[in-house]
C-alpha positions in Angstrom: 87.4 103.8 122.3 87.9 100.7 120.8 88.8 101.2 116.4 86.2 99.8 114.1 88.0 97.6 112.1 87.1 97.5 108.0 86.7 94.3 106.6 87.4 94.5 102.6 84.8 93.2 100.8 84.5 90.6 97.4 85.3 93.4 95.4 88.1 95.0 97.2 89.8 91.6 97.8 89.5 91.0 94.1 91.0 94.1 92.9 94.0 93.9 95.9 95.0 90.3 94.8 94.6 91.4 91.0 97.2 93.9 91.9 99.4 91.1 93.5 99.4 88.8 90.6 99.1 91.3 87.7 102.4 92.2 89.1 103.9 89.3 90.1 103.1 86.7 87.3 101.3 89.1 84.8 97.8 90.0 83.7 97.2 86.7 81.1 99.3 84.6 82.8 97.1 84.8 85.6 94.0 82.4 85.1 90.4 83.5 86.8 90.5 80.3 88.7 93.7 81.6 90.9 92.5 85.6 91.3 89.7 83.5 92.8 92.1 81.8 95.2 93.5 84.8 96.1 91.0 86.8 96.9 89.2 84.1 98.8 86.2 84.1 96.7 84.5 81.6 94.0 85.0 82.6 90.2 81.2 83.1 90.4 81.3 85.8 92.5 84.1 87.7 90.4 82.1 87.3 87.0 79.0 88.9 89.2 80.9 91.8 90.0 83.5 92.6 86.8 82.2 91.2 83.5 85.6 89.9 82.3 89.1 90.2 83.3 89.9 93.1 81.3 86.8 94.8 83.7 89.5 93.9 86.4 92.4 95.6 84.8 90.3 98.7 84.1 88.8 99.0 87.7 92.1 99.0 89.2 93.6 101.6 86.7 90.1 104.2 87.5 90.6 103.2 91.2 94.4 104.4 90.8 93.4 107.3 88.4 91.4 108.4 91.3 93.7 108.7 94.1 96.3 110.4 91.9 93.9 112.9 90.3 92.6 113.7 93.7 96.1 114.5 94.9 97.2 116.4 91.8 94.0 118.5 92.5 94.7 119.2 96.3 98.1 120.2 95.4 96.9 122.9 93.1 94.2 123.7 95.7 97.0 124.4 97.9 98.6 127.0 95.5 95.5 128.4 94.3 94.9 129.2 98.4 98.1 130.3 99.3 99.1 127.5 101.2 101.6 126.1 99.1 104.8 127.8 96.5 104.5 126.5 93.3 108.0 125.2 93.9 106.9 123.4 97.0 104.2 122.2 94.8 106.4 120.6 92.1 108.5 119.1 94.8 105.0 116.9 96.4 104.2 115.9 92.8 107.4 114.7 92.2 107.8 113.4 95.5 104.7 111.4 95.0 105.7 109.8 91.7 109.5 109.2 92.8 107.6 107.5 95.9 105.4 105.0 93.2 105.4 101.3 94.7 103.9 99.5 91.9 106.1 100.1 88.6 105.7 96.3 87.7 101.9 96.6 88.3 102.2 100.2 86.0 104.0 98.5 83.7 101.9 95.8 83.2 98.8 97.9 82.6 100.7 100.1 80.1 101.8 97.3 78.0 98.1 95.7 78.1 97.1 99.0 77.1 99.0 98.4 73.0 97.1 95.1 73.0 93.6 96.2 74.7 91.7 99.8 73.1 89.8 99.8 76.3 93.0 99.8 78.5 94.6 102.7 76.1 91.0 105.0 75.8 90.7 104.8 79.6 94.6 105.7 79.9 94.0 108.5 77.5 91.1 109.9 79.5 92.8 110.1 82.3 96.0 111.9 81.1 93.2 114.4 79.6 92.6 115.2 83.6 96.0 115.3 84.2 96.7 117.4 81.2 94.5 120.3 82.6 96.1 120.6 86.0 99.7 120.2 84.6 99.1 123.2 82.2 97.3 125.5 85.3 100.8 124.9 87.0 102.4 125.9 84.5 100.5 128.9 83.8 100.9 130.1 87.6 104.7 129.5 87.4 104.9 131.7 84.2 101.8 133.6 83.1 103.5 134.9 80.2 103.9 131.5 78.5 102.8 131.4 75.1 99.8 128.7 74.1 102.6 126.8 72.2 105.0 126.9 75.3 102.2 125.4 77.6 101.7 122.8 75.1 104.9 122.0 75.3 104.8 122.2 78.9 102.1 120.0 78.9 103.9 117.2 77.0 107.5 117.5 79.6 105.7 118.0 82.5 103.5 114.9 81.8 106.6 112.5 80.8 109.0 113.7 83.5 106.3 113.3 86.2 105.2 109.8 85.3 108.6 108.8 84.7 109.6 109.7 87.9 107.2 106.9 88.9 109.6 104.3 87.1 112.9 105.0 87.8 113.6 102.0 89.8 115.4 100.0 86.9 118.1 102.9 86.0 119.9 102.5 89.3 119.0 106.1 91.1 122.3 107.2 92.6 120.2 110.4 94.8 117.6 109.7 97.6 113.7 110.8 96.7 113.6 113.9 98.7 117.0 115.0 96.9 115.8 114.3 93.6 112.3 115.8 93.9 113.9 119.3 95.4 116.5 118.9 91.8 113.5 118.5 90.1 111.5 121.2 90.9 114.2 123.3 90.9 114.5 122.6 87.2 111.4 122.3 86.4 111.1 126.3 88.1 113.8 127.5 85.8 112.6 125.5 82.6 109.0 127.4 82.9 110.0 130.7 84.2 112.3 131.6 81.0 111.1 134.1 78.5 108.7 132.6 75.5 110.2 133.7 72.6 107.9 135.6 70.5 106.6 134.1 66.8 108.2 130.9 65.5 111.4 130.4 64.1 111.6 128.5 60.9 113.9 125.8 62.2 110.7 125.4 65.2 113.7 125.5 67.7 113.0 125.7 71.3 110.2 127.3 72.8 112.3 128.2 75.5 114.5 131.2 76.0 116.8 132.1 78.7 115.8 135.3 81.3 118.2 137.7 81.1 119.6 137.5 84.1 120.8 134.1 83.2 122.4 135.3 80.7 126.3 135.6 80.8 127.5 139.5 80.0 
């Protein structure tokens, strides 16, 4: 049986050379005329199908949003049905992000995002999506957690997964599937500690140790 081969079309081809030279060169050193280049189709045919460049920039960050909200949901899909430990589940998430291929491409977007609302509101609703599975993992690992403690959780479990995604520049000294097993393993005994009960006045940590951790 002979495989049907997909040919990308205009709008494909645009987004995957915007990719290349967002990257590559940057998103405003990059002129209309050359994405046209690129992508082997006239400047005509870009404005038809994205309104302005920015239109590009946000397409290829709900494109991106898409695929990663679709994993994070399969992941907790996989808990929900048994499939999957909620350790085994850390350990794909931060696989995934320690496994990122783009970081100039993500970094580029992030820092158009302080200069363009549209980038940053788009950014913001999809962290809202991410925000909601983040805290059900959380809640699965410790039910007990207080709504300040999943808060919190939302907020590290948020910045330590995306930042996995980025750790190309500080020199990693352990291999991905070392460092995602370390992570989860932490992350484990982060959320499975005791919430402490009430606040104290000094709003200290959220986090107290089980007893069995504990030294006698």
């Amino acid at each position: 049986m002979v495989a049907v081969q997909h040919n990308p079309g205009p709008r494909e081809r645009i987004l995957a050379a915007a990719r290349q030279l967002f990257a590559s060169q940057g998103f405003h050193q990059t002129p209309v005329s050359e994405l046209a280049i690129k992508a082997n189709v006239s400047v005509g045919q870009i404005y038809r199908l994205f309104k302005d460049k920015n239109a590009v920039i946000l397409a290829i960050v709900s494109d991106s949003s898409e695929l990663k909200t679709s994993a994070f949901d399969d992941v907790l899909k996989a808990v929900d049905g048994g499939a999957l430990s909620i350790r085994d589940a850390f350990v794909q998430l931060a696989t995934r992000s320690l496994s990122e291929t783009e970081e100039s491409l993500s970094f580029e977007i992030l820092a158009e995002a302080y200069r363009n609302p549209a980038v940053a509101d788009q950014i913001g609703e999809i962290c809202e999506r991410y925000r909601s599975i983040v805290r059900k993992m959380a809640i699965i690992t410790n039910p007990a957690l207080s709504e300040e403690s999943l808060d919190g959780a939302e907020e590290v479990l948020l910045g330590l997964l995306f930042g996995l995604g980025h750790r190309t520049l500080s020199r990693p000294r352990l291999p991905i599937r070392e460092t995602a097993e370390q992570t989860a393993g932490m992350l484990m005994a982060a959320l499975t500690g005791v919430p402490r009960v009430g606040n104290s006045p000094s709003h200290e940590s959220a986090w107290a140790l089980p007893t069995s951790c504990v030294p006698a």
